[in-house]
N, CA, C and O atoms as a GROMACS GRO file, in nm:
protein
  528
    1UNK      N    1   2.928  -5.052  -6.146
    1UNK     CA    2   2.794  -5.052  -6.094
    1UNK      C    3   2.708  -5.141  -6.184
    1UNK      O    4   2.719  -5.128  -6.306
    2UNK      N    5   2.608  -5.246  -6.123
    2UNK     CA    6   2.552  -5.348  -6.228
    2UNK      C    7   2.398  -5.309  -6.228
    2UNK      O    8   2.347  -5.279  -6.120
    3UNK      N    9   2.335  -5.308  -6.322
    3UNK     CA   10   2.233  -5.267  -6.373
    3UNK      C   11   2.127  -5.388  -6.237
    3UNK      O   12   2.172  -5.477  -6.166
    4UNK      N   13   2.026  -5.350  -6.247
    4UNK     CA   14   1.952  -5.404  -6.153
    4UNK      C   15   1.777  -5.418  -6.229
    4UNK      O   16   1.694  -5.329  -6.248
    5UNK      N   17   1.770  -5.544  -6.252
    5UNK     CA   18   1.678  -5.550  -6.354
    5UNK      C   19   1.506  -5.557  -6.332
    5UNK      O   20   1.410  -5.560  -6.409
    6UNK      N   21   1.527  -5.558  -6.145
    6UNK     CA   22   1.382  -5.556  -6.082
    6UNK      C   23   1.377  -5.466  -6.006
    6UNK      O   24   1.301  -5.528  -5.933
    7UNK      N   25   1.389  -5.370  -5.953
    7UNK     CA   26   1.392  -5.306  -5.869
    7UNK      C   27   1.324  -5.317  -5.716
    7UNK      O   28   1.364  -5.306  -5.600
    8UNK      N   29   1.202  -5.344  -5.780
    8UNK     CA   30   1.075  -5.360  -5.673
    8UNK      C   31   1.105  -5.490  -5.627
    8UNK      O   32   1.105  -5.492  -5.504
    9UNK      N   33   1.135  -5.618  -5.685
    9UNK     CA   34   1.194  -5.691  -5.619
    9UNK      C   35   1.305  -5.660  -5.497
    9UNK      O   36   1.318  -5.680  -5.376
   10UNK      N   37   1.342  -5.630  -5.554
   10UNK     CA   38   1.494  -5.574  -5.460
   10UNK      C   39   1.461  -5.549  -5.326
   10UNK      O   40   1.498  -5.615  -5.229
   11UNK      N   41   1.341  -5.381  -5.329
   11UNK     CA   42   1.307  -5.321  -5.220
   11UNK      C   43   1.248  -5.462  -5.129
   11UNK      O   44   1.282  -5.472  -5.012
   12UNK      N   45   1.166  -5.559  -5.188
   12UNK     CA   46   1.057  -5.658  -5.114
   12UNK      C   47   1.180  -5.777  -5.019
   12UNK      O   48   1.152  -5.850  -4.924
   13UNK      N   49   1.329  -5.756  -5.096
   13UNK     CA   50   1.418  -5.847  -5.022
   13UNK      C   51   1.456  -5.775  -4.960
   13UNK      O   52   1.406  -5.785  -4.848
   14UNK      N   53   1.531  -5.689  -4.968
   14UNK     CA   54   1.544  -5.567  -4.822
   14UNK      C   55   1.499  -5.595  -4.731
   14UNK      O   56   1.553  -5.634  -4.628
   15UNK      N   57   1.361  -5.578  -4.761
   15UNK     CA   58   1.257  -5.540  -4.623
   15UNK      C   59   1.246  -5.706  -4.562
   15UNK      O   60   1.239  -5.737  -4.443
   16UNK      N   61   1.247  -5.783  -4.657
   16UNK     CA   62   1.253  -5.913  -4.596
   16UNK      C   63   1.375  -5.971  -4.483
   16UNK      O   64   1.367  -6.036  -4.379
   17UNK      N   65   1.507  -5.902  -4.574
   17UNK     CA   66   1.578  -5.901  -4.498
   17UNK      C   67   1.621  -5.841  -4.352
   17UNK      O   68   1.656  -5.895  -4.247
   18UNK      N   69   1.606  -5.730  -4.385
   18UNK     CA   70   1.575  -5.673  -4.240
   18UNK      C   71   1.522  -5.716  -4.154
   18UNK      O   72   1.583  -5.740  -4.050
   19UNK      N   73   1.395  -5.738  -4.166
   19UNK     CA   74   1.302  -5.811  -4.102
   19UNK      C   75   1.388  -5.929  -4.044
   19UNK      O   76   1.465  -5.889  -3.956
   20UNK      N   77   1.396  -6.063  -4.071
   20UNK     CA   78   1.492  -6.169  -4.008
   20UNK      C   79   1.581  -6.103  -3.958
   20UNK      O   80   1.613  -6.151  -3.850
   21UNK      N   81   1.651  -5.996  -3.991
   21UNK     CA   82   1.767  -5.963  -3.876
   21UNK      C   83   1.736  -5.887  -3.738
   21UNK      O   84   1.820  -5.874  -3.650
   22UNK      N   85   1.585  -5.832  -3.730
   22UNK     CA   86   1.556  -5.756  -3.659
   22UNK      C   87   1.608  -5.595  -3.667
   22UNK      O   88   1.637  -5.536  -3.563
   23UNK      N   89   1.615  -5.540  -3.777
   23UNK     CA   90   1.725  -5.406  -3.789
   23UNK      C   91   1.622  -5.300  -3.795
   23UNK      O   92   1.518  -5.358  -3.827
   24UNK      N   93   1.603  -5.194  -3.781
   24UNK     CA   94   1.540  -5.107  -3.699
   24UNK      C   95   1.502  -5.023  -3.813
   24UNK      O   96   1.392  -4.966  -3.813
   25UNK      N   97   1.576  -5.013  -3.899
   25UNK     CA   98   1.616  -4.923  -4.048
   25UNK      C   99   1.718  -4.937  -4.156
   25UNK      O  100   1.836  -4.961  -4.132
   26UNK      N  101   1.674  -4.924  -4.266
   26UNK     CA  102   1.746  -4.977  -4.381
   26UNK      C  103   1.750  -4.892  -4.492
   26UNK      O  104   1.650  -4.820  -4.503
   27UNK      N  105   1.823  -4.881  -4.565
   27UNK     CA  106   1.831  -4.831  -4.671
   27UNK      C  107   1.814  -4.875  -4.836
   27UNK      O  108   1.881  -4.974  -4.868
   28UNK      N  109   1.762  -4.835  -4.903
   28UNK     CA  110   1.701  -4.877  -5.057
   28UNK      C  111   1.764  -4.768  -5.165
   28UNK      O  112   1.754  -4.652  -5.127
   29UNK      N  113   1.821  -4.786  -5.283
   29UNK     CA  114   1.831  -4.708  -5.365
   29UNK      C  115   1.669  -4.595  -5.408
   29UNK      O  116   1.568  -4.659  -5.439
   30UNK      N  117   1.659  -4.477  -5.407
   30UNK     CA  118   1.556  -4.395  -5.441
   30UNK      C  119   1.514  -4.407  -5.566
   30UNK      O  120   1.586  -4.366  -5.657
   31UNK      N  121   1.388  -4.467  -5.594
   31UNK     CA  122   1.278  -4.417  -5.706
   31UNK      C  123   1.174  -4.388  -5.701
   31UNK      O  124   1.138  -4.363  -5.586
   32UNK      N  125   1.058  -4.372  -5.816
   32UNK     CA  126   0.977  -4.310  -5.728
   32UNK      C  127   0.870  -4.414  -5.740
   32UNK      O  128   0.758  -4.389  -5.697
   33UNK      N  129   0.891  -4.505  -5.784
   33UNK     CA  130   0.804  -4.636  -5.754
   33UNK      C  131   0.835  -4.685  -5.604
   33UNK      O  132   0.751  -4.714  -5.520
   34UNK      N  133   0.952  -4.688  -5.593
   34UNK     CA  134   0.987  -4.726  -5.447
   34UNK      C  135   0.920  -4.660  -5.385
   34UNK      O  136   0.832  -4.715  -5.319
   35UNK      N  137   0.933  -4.512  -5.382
   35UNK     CA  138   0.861  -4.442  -5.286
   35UNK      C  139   0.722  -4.440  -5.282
   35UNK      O  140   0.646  -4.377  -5.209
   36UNK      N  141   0.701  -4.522  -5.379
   36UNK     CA  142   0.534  -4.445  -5.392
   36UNK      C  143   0.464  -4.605  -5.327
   36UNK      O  144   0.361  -4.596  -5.261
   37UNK      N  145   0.516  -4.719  -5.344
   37UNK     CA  146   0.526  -4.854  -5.244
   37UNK      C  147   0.510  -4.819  -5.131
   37UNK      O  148   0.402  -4.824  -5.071
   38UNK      N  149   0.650  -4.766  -5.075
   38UNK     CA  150   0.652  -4.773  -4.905
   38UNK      C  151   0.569  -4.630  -4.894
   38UNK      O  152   0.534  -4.641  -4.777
   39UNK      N  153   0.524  -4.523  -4.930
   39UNK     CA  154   0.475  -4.433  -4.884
   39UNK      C  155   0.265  -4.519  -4.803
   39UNK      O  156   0.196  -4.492  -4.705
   40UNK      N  157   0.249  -4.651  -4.955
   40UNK     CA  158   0.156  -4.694  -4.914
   40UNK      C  159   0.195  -4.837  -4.822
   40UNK      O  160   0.095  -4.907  -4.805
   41UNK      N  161   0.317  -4.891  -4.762
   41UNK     CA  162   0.315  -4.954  -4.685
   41UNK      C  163   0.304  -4.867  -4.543
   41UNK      O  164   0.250  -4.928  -4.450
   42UNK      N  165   0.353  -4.717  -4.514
   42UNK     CA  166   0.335  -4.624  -4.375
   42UNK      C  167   0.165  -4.653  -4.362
   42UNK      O  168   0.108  -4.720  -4.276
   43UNK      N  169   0.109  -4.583  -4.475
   43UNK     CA  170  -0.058  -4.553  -4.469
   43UNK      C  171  -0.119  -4.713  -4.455
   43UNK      O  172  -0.235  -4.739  -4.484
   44UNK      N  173  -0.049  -4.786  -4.421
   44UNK     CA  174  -0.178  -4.922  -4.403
   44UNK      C  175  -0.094  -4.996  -4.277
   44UNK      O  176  -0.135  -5.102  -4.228
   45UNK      N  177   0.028  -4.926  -4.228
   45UNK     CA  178   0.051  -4.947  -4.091
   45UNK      C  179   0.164  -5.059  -4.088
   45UNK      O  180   0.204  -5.093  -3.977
   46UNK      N  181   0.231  -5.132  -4.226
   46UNK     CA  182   0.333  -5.180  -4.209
   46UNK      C  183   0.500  -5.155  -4.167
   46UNK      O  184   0.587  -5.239  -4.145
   47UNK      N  185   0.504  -5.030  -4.166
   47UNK     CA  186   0.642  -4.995  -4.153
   47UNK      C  187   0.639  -4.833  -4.078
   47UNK      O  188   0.584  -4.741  -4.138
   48UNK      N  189   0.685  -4.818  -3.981
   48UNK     CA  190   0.682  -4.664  -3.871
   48UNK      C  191   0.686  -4.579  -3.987
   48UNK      O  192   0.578  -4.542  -4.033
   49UNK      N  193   0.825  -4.530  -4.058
   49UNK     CA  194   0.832  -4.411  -4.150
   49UNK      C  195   0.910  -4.402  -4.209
   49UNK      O  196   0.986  -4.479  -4.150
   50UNK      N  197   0.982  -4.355  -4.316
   50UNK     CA  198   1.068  -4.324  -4.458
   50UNK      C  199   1.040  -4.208  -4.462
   50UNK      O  200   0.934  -4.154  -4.431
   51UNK      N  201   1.188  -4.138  -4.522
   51UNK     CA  202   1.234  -4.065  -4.570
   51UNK      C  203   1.306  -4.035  -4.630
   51UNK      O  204   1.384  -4.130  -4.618
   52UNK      N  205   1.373  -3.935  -4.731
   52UNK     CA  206   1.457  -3.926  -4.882
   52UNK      C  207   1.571  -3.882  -4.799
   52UNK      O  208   1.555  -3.792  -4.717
   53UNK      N  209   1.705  -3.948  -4.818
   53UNK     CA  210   1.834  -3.908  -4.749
   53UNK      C  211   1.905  -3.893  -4.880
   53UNK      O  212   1.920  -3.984  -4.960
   54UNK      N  213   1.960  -3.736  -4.898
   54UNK     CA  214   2.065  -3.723  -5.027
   54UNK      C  215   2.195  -3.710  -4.982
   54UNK      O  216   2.292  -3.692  -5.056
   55UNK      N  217   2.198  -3.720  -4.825
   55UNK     CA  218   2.315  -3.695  -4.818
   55UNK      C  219   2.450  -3.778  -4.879
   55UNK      O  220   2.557  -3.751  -4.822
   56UNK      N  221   2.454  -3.868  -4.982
   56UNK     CA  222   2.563  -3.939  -5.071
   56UNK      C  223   2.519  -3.912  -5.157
   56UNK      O  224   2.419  -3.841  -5.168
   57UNK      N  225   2.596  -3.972  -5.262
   57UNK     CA  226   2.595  -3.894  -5.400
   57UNK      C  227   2.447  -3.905  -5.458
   57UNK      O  228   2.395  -3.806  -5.510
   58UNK      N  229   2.365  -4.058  -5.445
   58UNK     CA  230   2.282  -4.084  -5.514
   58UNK      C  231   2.169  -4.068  -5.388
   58UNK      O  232   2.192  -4.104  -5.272
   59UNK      N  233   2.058  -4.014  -5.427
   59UNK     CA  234   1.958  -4.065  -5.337
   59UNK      C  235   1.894  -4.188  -5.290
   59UNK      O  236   1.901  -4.289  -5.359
   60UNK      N  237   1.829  -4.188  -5.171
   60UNK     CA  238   1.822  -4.318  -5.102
   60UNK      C  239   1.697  -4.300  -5.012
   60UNK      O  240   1.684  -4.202  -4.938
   61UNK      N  241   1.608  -4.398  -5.022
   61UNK     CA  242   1.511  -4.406  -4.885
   61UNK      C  243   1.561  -4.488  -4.759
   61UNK      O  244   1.594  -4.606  -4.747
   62UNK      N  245   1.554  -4.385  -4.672
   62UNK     CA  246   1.559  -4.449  -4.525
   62UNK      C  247   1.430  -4.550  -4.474
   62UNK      O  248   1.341  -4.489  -4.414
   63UNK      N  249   1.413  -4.668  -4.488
   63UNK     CA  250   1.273  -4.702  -4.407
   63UNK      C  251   1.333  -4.767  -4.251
   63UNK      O  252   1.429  -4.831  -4.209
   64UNK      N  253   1.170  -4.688  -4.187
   64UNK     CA  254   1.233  -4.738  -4.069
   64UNK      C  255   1.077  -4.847  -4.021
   64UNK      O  256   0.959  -4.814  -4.008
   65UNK      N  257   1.138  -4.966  -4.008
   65UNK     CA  258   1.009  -5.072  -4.011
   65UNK      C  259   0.959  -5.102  -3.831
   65UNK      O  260   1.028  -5.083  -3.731
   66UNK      N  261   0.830  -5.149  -3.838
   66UNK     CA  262   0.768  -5.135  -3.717
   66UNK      C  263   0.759  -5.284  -3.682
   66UNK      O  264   0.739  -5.382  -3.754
   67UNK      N  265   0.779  -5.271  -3.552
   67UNK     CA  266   0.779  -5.379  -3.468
   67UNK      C  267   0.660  -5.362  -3.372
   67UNK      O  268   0.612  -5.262  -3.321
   68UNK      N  269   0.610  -5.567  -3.360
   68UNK     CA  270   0.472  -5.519  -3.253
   68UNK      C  271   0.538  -5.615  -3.147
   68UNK      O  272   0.542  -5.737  -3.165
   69UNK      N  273   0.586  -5.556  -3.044
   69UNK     CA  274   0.613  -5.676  -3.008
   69UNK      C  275   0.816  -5.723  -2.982
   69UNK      O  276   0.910  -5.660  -2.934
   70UNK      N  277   0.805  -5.846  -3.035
   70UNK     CA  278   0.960  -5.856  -3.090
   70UNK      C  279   0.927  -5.939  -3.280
   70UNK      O  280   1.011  -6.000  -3.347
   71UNK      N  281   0.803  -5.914  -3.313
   71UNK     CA  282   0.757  -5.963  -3.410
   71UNK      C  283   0.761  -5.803  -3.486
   71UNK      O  284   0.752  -5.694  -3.429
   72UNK      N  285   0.775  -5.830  -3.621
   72UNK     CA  286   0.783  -5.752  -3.759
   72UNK      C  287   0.653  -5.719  -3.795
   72UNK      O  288   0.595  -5.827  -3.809
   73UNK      N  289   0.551  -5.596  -3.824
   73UNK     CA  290   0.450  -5.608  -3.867
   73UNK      C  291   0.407  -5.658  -3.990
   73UNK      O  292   0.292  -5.694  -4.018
   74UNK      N  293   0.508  -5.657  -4.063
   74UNK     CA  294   0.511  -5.759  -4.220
   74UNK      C  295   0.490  -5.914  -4.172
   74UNK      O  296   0.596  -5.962  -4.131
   75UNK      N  297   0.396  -5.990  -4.168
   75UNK     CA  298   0.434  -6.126  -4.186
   75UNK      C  299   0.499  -6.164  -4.296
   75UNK      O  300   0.602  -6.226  -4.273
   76UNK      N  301   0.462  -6.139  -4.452
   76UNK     CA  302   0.496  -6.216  -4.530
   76UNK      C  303   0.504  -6.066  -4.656
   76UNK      O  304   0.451  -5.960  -4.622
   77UNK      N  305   0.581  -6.079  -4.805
   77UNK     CA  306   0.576  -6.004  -4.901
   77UNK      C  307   0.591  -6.082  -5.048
   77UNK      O  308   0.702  -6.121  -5.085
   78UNK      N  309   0.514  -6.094  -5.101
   78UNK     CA  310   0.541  -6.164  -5.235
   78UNK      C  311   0.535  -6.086  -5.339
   78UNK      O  312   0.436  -6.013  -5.338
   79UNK      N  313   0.633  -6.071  -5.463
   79UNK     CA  314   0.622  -6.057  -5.592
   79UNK      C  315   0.515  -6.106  -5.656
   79UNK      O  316   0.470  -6.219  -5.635
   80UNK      N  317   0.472  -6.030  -5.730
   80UNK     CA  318   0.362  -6.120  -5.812
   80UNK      C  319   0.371  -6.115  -5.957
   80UNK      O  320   0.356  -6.216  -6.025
   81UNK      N  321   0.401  -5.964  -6.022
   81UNK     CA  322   0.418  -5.941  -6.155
   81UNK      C  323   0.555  -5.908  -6.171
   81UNK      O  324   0.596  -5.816  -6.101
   82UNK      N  325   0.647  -5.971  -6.260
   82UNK     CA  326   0.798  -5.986  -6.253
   82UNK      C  327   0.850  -5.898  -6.418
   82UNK      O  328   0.771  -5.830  -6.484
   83UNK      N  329   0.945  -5.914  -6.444
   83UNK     CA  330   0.949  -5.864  -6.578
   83UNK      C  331   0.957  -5.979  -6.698
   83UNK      O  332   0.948  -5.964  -6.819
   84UNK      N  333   0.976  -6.091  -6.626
   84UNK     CA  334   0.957  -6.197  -6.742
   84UNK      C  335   0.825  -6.249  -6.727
   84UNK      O  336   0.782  -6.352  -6.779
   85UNK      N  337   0.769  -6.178  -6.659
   85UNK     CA  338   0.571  -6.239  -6.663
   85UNK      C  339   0.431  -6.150  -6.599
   85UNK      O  340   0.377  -6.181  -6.493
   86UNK      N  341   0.386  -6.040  -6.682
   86UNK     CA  342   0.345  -5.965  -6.624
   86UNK      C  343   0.199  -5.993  -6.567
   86UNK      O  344   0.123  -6.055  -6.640
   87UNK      N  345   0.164  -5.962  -6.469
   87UNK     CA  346   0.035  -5.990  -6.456
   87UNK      C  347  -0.054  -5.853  -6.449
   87UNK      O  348  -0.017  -5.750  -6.393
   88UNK      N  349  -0.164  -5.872  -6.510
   88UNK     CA  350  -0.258  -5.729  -6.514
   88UNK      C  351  -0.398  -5.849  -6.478
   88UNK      O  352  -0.422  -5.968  -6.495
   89UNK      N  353  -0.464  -5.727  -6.420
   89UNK     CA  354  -0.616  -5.772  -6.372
   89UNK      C  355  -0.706  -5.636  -6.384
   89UNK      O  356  -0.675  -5.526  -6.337
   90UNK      N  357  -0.822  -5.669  -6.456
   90UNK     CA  358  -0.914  -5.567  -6.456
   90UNK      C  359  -0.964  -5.536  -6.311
   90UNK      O  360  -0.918  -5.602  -6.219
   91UNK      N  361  -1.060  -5.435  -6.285
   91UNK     CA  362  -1.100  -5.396  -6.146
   91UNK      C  363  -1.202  -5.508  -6.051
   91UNK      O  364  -1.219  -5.502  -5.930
   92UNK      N  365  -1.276  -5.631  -6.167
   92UNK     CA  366  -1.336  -5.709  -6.090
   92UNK      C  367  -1.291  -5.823  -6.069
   92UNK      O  368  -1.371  -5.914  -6.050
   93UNK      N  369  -1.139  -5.851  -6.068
   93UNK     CA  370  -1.060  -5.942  -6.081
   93UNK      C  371  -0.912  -5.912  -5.984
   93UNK      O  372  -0.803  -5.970  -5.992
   94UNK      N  373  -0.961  -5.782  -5.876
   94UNK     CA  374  -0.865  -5.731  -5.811
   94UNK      C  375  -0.858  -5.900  -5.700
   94UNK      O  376  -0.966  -5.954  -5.675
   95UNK      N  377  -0.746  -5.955  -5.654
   95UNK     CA  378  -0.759  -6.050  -5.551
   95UNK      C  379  -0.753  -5.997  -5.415
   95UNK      O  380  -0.694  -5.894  -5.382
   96UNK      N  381  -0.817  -6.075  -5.339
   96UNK     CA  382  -0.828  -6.043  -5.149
   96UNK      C  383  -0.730  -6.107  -5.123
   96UNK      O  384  -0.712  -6.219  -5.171
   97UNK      N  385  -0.648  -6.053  -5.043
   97UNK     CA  386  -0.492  -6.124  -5.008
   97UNK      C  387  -0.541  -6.133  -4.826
   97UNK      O  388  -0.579  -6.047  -4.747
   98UNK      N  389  -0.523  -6.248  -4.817
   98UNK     CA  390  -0.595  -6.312  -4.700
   98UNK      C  391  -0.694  -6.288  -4.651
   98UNK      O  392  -0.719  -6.239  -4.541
   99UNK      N  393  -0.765  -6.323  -4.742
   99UNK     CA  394  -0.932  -6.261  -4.690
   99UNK      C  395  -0.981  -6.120  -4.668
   99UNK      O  396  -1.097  -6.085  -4.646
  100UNK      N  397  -0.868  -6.042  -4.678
  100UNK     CA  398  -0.876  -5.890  -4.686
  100UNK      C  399  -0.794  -5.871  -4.580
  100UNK      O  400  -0.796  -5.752  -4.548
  101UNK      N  401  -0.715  -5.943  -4.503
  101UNK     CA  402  -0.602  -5.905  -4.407
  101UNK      C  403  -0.484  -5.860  -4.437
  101UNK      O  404  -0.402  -5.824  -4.352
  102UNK      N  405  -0.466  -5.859  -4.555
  102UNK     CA  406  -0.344  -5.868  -4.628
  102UNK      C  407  -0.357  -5.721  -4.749
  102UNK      O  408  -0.472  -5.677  -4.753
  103UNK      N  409  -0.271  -5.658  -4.828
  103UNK     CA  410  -0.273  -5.576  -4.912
  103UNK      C  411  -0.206  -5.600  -5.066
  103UNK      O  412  -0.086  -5.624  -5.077
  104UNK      N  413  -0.304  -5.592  -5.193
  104UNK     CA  414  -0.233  -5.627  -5.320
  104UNK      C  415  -0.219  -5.432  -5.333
  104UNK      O  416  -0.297  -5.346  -5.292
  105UNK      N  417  -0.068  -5.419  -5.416
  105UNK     CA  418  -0.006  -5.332  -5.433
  105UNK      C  419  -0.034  -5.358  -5.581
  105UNK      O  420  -0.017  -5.466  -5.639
  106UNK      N  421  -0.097  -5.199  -5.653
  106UNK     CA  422  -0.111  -5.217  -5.775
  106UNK      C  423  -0.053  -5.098  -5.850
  106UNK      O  424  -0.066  -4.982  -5.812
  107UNK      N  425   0.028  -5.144  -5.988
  107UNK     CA  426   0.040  -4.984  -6.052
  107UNK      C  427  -0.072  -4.982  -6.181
  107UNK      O  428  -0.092  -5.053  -6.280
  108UNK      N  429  -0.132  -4.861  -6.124
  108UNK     CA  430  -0.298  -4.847  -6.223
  108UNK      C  431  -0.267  -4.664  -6.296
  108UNK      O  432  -0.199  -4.570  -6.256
  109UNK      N  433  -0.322  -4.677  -6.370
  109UNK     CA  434  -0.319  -4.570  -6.500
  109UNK      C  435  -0.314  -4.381  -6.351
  109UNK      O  436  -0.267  -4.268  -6.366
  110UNK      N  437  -0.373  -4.437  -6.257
  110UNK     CA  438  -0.381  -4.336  -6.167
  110UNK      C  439  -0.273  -4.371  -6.080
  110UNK      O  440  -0.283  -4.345  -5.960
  111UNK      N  441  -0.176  -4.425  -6.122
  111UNK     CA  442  -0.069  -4.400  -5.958
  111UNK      C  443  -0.061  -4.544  -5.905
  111UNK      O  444  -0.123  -4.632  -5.965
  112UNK      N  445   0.003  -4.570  -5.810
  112UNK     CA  446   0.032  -4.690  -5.720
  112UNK      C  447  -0.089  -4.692  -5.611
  112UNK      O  448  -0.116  -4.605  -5.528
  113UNK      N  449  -0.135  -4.781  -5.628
  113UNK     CA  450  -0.246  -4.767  -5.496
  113UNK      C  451  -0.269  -4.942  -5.439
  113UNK      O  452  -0.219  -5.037  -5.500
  114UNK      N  453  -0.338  -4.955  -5.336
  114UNK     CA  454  -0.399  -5.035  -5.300
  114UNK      C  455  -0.491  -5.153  -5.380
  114UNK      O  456  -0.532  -5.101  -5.484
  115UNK      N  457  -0.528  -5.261  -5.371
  115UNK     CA  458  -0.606  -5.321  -5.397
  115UNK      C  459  -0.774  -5.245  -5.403
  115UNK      O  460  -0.834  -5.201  -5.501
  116UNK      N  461  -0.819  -5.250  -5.252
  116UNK     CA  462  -0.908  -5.151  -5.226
  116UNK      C  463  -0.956  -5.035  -5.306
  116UNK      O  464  -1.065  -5.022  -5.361
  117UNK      N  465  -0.816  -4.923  -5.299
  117UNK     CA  466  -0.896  -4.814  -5.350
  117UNK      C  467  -0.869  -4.878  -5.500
  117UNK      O  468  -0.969  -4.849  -5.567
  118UNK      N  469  -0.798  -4.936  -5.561
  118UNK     CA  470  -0.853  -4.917  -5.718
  118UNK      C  471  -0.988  -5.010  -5.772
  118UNK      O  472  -1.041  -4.990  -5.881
  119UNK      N  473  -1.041  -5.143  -5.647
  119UNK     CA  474  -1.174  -5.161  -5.638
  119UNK      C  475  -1.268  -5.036  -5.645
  119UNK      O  476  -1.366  -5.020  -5.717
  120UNK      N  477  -1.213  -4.947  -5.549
  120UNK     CA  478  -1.328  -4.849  -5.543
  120UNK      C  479  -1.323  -4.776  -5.641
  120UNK      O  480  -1.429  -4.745  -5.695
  121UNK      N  481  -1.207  -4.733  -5.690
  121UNK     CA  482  -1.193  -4.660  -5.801
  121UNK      C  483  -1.280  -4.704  -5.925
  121UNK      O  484  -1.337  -4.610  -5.980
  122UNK      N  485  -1.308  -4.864  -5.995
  122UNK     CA  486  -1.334  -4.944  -6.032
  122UNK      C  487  -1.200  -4.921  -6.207
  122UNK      O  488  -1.222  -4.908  -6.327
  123UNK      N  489  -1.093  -4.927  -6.137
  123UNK     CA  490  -0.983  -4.944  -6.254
  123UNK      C  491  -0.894  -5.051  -6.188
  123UNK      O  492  -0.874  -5.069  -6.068
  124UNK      N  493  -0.839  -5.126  -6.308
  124UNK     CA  494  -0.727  -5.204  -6.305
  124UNK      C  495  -0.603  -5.228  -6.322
  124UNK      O  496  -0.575  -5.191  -6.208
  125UNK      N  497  -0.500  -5.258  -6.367
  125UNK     CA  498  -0.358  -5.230  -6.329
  125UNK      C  499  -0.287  -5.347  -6.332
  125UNK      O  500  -0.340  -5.458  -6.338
  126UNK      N  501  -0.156  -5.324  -6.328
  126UNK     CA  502  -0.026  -5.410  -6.294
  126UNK      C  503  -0.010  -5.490  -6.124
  126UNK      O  504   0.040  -5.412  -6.043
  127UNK      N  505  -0.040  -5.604  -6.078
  127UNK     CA  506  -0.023  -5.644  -5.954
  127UNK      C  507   0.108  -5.641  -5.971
  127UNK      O  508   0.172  -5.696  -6.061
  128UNK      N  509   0.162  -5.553  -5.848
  128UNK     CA  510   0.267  -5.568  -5.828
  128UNK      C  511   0.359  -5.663  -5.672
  128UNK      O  512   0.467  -5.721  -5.679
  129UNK      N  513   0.263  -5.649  -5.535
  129UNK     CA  514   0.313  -5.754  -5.489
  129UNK      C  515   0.150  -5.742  -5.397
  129UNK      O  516   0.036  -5.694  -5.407
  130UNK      N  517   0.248  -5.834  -5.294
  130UNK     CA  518   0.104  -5.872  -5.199
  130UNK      C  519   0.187  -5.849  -5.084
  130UNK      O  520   0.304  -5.883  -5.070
  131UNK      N  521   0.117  -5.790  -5.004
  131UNK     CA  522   0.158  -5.784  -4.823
  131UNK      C  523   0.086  -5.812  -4.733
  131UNK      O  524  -0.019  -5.749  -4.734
  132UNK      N  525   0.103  -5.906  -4.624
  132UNK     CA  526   0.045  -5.907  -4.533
  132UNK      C  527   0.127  -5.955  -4.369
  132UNK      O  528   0.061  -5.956  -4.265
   0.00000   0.00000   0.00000
C-alpha cells in the first residue's frame, strides 16, 4: 500500500474523473477532511449526496455527483494550497472565485468552510481549492 502524499488532491481528481466519464458515483478513501469538503460541496449544490460505506476493511465515502442535464454540476476544480506551497490568506484577502459563482474551500482555525462564511466569520485560513 503506497503512502499518498495529498489527499485532497486525490479526492479533486476523482471527482474530475468521474465527471469526464459520466459515472453516477464513486468512491474515495475516508477522512475527515474529505468529508468535511464534500459534506460542503452537497450544501452549495455540487454533488446529489455521500455517505460513509464500512462495508470493506477500510472506510470509504460514497459520492454520488449531480448532473443538470447531460452536463456535471462541477464545471471546473482547482488545487490551490499543495504541500510543497502553502497558501494562507487573512479574512480580507478571502478571493471571489468567478465573481462569486464559484466556491474557495478553506481550512480555518473553526473547521472547513466556505469562502463566504469565513468572510462573514471575519477569520482566515488555508485555501484549499476552488470550485465552480
Amino acid at each position: 500500500m503506497s503512502a499518498l502524499t495529498d489527499p485532497i488532491a486525490d479526492l479533486l481528481t476523482r471527482i474530475r474523473n468521474a465527471m469526464q466519464v459520466n459515472k453516477k458515483e464513486f468512491f474515495v478513501p475516508y477522512s475527515k477532511i474529505k468529508s468535511d469538503i464534500v459534506a460542503i460541496l452537497k450544501k452549495e449544490g455540487y454533488i446529489t449526496d455521500y455517505e460513509l460505506d464500512n462495508t470493506e476493511t477500510h472506510p470509504r465515502l460514497k459520492v454520488a455527483l449531480r448532473y443538470v442535464g447531460k452536463a456535471s454540476a462541477i464545471v471546473g476544480l482547482r488545487r490551490i494550497s499543495r504541500p510543497g506551497l502553502r497558501r494562507y490568506v487573512g479574512s480580507e484577502e478571502i478571493p471571489r472565485v468567478l465573481g462569486g459563482m464559484g466556491i474557495a474551500i478553506l481550512s480555518t482555525s473553526r473547521g472547513v468552510m466556505t469562502g463566504h462564511e469565513a468572510r462573514r466569520q471575519k477569520i482566515g485560513g488555508e485555501i484549499l481549492a476552488y470550485v465552480w
